[in-house]
Backbone as a printed PyTorch tensor [residue, N CA C, xyz], in Angstrom:
tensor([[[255.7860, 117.5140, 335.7440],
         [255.5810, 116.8000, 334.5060],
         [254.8780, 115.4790, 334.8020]],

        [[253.6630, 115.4680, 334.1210],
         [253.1870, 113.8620, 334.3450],
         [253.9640, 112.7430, 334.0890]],

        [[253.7810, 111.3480, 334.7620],
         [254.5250, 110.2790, 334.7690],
         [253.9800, 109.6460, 333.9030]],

        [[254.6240, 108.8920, 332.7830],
         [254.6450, 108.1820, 331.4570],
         [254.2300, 106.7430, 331.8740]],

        [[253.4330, 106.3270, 331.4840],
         [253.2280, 104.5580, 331.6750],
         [253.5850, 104.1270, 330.5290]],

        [[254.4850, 102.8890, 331.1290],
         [255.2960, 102.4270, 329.9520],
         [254.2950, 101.3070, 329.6160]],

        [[254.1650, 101.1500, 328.5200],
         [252.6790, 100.4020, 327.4590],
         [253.6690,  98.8650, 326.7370]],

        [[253.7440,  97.9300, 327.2560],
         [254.6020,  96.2820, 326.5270],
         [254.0880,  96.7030, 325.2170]],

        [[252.8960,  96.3700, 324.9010],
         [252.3190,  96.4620, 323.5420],
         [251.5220,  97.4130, 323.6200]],

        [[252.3160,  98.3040, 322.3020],
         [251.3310,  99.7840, 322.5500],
         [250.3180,  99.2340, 321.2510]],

        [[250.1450,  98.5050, 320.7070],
         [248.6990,  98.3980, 319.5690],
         [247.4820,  97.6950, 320.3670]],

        [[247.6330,  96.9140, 321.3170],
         [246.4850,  96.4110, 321.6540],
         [246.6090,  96.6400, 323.1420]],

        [[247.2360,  97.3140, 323.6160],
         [247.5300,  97.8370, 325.0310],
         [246.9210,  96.5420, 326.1020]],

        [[248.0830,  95.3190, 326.1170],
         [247.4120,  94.4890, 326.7350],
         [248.6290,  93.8720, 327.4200]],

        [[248.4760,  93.0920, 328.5210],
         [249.7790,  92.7900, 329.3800],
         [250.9690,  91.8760, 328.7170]],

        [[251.8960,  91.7330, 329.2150],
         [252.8220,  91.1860, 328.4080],
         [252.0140,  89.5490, 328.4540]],

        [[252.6830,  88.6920, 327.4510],
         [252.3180,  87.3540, 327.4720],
         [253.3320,  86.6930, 328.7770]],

        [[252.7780,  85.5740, 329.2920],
         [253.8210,  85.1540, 330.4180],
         [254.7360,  84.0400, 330.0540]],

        [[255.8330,  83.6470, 330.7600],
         [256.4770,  82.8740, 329.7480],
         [256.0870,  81.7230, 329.4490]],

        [[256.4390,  80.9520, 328.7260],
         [255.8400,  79.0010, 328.6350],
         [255.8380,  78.3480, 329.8550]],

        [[256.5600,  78.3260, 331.0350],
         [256.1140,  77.3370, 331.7540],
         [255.2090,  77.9110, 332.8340]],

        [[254.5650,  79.2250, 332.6080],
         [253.7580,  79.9840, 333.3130],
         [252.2250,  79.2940, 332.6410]],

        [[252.2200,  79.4170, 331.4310],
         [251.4850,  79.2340, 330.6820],
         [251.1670,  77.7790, 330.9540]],

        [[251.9510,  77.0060, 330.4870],
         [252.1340,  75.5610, 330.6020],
         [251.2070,  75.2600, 332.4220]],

        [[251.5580,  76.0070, 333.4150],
         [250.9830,  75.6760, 334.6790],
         [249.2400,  76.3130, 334.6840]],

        [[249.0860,  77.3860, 334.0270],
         [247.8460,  77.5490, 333.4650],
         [247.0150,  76.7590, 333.1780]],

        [[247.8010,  76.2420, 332.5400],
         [246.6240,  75.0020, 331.4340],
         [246.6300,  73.7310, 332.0010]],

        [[247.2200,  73.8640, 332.6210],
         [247.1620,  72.3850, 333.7570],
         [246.2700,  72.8800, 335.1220]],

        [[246.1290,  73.7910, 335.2290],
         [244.6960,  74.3070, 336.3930],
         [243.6450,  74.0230, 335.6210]],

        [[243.5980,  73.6420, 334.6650],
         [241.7810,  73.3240, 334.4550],
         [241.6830,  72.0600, 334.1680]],

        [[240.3390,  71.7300, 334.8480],
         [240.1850,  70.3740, 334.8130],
         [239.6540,  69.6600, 333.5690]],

        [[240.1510,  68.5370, 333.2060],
         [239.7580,  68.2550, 332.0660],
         [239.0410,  67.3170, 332.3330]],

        [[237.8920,  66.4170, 332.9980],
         [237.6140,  65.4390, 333.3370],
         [236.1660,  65.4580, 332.7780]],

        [[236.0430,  65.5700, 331.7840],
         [234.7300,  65.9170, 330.6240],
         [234.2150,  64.0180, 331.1210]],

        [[234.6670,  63.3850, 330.3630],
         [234.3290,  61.9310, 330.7220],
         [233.7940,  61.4650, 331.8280]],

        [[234.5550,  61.4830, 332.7390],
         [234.5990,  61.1170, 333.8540],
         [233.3180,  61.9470, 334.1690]],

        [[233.6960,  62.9040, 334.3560],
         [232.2890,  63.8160, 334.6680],
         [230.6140,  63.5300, 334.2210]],

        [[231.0620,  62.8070, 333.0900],
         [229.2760,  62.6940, 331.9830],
         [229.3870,  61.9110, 332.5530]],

        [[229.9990,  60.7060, 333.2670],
         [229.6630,  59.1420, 333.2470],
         [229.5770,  58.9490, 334.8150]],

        [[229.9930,  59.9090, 335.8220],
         [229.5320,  60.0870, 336.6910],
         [227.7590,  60.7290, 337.1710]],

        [[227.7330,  61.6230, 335.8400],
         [226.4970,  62.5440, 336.0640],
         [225.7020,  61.5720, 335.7050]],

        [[225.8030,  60.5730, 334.5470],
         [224.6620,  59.5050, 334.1970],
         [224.1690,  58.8150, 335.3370]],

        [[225.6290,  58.1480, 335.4490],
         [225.5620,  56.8790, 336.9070],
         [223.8650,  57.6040, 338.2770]],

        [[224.2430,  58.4370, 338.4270],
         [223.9900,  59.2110, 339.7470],
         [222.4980,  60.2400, 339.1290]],

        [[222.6810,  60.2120, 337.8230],
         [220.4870,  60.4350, 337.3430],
         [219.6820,  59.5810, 337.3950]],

        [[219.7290,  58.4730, 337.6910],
         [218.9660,  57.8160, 338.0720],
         [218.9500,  57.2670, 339.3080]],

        [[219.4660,  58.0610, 340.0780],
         [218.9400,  57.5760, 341.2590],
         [218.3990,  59.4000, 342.5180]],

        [[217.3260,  59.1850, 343.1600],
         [217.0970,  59.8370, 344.2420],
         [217.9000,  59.7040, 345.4740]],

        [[217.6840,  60.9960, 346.5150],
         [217.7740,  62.3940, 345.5890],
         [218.8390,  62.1930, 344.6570]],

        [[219.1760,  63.6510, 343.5680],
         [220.0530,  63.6560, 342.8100],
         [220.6650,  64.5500, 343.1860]],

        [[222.4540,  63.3420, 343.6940],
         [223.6350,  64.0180, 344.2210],
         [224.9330,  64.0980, 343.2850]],

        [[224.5790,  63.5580, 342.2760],
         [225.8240,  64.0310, 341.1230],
         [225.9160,  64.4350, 340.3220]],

        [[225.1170,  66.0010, 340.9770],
         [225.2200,  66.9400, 339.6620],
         [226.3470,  67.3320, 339.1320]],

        [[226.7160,  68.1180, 338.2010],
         [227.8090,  68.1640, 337.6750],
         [228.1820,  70.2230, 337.9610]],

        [[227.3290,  70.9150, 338.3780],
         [227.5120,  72.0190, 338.3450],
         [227.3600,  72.0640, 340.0700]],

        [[228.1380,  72.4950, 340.8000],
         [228.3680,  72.4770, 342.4190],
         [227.4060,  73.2690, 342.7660]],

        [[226.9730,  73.0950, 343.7980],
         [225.6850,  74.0380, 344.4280],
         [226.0840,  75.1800, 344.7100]],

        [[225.4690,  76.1360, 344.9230],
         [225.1600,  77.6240, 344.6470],
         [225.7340,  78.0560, 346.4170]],

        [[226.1290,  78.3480, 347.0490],
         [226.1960,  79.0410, 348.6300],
         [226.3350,  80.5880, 348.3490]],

        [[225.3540,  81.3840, 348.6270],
         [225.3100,  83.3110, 348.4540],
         [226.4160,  83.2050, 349.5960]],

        [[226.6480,  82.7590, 350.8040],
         [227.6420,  83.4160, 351.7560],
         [229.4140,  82.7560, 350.6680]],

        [[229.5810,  81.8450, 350.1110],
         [231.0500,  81.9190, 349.3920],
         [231.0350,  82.3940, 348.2040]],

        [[229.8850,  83.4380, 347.9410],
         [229.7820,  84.3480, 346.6770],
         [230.7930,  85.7120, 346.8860]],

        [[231.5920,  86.1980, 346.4740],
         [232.2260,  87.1180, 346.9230],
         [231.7690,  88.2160, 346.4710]],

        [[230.9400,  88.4240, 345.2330],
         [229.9940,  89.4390, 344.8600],
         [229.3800,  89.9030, 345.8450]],

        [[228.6420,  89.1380, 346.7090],
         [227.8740,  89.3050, 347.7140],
         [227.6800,  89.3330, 349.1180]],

        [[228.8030,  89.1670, 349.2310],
         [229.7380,  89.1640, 350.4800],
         [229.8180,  90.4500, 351.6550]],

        [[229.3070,  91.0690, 350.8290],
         [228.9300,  92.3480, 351.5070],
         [227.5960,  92.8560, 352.3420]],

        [[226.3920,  91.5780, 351.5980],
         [225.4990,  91.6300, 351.8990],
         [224.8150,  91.2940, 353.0180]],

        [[225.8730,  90.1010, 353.7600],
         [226.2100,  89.6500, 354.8930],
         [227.0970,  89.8470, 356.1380]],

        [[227.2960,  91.1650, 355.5170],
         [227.6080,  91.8730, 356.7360],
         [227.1170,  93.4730, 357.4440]],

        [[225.7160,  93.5670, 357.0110],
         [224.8480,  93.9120, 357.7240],
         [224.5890,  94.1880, 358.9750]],

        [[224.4380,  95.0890, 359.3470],
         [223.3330,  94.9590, 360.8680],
         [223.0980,  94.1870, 360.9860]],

        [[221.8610,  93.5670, 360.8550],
         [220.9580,  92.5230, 361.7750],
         [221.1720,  91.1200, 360.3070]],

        [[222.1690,  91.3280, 359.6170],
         [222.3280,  90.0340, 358.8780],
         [222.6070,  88.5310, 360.0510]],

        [[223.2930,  89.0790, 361.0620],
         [223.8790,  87.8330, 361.9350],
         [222.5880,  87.5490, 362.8190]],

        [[221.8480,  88.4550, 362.9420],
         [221.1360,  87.9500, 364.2840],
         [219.9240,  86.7540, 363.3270]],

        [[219.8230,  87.3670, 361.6070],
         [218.8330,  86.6730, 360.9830],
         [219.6950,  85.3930, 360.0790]],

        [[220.9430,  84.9670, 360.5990],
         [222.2230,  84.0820, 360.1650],
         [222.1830,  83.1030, 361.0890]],

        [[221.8780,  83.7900, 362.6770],
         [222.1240,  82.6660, 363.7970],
         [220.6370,  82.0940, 364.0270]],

        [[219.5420,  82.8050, 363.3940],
         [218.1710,  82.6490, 364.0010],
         [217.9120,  81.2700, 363.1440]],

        [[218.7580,  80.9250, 361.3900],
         [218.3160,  80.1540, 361.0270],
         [219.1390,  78.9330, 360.6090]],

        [[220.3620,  79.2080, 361.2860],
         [221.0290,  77.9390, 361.8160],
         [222.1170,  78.0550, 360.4620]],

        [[222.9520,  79.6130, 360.1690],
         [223.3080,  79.3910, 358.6900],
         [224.8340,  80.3120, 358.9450]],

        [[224.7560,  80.5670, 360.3350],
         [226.2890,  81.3860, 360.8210],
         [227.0960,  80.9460, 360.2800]],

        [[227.2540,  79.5800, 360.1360],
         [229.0020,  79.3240, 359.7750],
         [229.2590,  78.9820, 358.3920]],

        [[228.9020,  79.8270, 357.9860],
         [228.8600,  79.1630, 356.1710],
         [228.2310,  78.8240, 355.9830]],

        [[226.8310,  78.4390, 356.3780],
         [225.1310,  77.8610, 356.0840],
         [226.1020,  76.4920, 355.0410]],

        [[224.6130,  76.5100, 354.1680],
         [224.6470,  75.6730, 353.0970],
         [224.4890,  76.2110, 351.7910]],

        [[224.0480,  75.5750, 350.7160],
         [223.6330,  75.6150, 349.8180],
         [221.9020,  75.8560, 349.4990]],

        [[221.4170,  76.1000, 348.3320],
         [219.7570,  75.7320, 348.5930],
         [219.5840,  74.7240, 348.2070]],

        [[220.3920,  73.5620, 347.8710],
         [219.7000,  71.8050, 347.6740],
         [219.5480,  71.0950, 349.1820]],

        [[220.6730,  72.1230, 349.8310],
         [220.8850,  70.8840, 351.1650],
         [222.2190,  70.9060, 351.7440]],

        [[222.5990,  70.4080, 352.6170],
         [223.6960,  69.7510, 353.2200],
         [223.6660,  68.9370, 352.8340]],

        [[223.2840,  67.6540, 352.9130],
         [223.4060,  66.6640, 351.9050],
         [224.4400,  67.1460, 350.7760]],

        [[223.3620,  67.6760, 349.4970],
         [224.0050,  67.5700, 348.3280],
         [225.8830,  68.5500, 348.4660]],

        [[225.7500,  69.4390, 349.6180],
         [227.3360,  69.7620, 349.7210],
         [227.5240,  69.0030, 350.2910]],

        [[227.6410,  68.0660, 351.2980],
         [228.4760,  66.8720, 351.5750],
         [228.6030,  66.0000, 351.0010]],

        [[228.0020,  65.4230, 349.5970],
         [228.3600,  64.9560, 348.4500],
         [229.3910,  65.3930, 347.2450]],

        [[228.7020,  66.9120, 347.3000],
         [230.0910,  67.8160, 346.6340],
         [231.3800,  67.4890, 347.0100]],

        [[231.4330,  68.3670, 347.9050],
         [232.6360,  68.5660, 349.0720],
         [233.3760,  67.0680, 349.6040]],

        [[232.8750,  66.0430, 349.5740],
         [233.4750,  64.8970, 350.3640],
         [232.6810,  63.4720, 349.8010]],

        [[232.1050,  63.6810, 349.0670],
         [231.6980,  62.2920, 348.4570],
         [232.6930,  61.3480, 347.2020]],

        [[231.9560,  60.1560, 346.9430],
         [232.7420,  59.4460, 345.8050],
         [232.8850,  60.2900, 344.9710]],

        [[232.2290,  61.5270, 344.3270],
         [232.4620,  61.7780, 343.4940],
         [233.6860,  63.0800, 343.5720]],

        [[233.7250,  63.7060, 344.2550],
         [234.7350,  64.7110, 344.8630],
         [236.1840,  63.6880, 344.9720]],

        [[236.0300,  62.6840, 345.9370],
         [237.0000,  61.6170, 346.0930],
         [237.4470,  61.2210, 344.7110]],

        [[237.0090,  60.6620, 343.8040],
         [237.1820,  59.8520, 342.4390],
         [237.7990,  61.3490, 341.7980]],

        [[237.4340,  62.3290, 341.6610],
         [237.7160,  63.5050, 340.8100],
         [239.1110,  64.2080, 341.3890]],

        [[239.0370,  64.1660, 342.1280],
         [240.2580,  64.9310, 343.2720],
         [241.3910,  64.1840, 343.2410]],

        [[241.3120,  62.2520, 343.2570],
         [242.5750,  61.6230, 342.8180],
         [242.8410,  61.4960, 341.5150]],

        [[242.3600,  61.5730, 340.5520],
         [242.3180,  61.4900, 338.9720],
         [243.3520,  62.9010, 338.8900]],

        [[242.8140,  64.2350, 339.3450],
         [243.4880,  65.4220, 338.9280],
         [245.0930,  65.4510, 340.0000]],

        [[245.3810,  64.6000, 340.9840],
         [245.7480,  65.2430, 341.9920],
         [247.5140,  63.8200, 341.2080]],

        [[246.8400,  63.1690, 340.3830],
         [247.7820,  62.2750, 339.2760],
         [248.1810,  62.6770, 338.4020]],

        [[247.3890,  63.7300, 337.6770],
         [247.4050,  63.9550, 336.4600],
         [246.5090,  63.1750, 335.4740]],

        [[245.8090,  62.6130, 335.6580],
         [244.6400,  62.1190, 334.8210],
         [243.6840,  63.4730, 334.0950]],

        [[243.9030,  63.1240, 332.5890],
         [242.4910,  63.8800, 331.9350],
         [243.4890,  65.5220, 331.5000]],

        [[244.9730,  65.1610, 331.8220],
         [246.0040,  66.4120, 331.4110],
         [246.4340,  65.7550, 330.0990]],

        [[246.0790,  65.3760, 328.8760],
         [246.7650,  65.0670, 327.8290],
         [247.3260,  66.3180, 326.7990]],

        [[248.8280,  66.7170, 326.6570],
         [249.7860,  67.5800, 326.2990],
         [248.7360,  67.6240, 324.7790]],

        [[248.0310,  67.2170, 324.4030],
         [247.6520,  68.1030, 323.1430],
         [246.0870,  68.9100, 323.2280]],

        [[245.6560,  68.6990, 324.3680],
         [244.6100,  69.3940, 325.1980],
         [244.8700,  70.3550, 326.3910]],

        [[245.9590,  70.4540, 326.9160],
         [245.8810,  71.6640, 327.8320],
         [247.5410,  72.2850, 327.0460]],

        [[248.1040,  72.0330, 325.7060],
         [248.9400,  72.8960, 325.2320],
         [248.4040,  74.4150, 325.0180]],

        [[247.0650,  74.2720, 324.7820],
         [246.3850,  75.5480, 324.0900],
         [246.4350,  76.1320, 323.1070]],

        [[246.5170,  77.5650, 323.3260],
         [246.6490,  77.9670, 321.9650],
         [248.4310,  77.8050, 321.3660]],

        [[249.3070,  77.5990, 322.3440],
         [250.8490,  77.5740, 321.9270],
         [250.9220,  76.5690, 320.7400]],

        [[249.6340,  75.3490, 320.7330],
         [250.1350,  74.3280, 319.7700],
         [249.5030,  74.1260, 318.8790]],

        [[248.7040,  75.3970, 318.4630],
         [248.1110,  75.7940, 316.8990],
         [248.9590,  76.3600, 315.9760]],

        [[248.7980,  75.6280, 314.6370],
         [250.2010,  75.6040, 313.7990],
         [251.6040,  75.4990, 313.9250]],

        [[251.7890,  74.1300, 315.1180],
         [252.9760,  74.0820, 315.4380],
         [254.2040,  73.4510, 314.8010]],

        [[253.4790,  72.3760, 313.9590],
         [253.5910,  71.1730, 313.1790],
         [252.9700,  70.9750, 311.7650]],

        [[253.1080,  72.2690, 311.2750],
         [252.4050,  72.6090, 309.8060],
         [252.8970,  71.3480, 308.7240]],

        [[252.2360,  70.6450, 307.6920],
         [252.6320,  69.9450, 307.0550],
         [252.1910,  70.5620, 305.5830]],

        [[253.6640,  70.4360, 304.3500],
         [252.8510,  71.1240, 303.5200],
         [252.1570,  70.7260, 302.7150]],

        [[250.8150,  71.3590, 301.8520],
         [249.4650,  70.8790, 301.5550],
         [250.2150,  70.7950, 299.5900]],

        [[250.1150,  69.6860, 298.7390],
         [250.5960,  69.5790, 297.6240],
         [249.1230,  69.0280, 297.2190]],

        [[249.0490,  70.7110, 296.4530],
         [247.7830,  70.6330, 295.3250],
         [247.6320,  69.7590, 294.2720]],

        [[246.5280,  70.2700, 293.5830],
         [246.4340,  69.5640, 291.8060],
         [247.9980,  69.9770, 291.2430]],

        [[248.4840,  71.3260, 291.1490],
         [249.2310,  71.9910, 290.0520],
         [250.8440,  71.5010, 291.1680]],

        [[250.9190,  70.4670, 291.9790],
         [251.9980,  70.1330, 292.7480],
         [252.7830,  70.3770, 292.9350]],

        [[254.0230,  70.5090, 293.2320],
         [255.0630,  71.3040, 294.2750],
         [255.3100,  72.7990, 293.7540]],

        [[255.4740,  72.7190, 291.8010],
         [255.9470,  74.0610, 291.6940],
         [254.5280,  74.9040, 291.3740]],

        [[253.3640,  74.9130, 291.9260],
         [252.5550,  75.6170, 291.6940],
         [251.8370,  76.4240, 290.7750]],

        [[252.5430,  75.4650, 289.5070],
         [251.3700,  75.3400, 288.0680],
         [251.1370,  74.1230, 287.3950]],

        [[250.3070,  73.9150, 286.5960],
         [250.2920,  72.9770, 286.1960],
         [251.3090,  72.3320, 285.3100]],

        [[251.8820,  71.2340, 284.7520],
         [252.9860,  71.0830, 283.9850],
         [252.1480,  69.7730, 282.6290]],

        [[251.2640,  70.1180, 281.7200],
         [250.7990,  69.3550, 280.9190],
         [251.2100,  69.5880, 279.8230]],

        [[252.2460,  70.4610, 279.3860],
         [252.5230,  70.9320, 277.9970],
         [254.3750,  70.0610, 277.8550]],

        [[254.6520,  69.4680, 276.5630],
         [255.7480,  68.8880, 276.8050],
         [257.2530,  69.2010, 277.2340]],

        [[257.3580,  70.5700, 277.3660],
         [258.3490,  71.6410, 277.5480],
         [258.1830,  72.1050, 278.8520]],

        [[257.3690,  71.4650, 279.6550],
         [257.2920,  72.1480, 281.1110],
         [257.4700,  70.3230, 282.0030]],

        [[257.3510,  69.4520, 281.3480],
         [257.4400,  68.0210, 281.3800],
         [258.6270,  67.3190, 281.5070]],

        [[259.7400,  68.5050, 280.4440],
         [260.9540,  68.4110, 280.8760],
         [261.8020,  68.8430, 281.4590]],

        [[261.1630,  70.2030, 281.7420],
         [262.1160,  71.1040, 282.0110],
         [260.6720,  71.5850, 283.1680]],

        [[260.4940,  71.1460, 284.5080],
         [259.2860,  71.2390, 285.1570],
         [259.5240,  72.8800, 285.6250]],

        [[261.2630,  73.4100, 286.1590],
         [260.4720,  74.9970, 286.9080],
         [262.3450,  75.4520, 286.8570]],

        [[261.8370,  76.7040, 286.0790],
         [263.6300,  77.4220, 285.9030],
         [264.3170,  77.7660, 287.4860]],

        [[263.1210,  77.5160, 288.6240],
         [263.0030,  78.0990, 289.8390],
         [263.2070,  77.0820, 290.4980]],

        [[263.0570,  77.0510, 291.8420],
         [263.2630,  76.2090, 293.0170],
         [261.9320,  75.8340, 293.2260]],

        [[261.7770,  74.4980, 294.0640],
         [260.5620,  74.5500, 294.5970],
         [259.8640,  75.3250, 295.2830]],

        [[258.8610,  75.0390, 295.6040],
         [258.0530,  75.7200, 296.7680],
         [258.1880,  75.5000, 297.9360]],

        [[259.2430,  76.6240, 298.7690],
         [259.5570,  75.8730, 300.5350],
         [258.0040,  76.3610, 301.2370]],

        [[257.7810,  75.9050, 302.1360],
         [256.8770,  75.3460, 303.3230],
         [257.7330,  75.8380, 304.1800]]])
């Protein structure tokens, strides 16, 4: 008899959700340093070369897509011929990865996150803190949800309860 896979959610057949402080550590892995980042990238466009880019340089050997491609036959003998065996570089330079990797700006970015700087609880809550704190919206026709302009509804505003929220 075939073996049954048990399905969390059989309508959208998708993994269970993980709990909140799984989640919560999620959203604290991404960096939020939008600011810091533009005002670093400004600082560092005007000046030559340009080492504070904001998107890290490209290396095909720490591509893991491609990782395969470098291990070839004669990939090493054409790896050692051009001085790129040990992890080469990038195509801007050594330079611009030793700016990446170990410059002010790596330095400045690395202690900001490594504090908690640029983690503000209503930006990496996510989606958990959409409609968390609903407030309710009181129209033209106000709480009991008609209008009350006739003198018998003026006194006597709703045979009913309000409108809960």
């Amino acid at each position: 008899m075939p073996s049954k896979k048990k399905c969390r959610n059989k309508i959208y057949k998708t993994p269970p959700t993980p709990p909140p402080t799984k989640l919560r550590q999620f959203e604290n892995g991404f960096v939020l340093d939008c600011v810091a980042v533009s005002s670093i990238s400004d600082d560092f466009s005007k000046l030559n070369p340009k080492l504070g880019q904001v998107i890290p340089p490209y290396n095909s050997q720490n591509d893991k897509f491609v990782n395969s491609y470098f291990k070839y036959k004669g990939m090493s003998k054409m790896l050692k011929r051009t001085k790129q065996l040990n992890g080469g570089c990038s195509i801007e330079g050594k330079a611009v990865d030793y700016f990446h990797n170990k410059g002010h700006r790596h330095i400045y970015l690395s202690q900001r996150n490594k504090s908690g700087a640029g983690h503000s609880r209503e930006l990496t809550s996510g989606h958990s803190s959409f409609m968390c704190d609903i407030q309710p919206i009181i129209g033209y026709n106000g709480l009991f949800g008609y209008r009350r302009n006739t003198p018998q509804l003026r006194m006597q505003p709703s045979l009913f309860e309000k409108i809960k929220y």
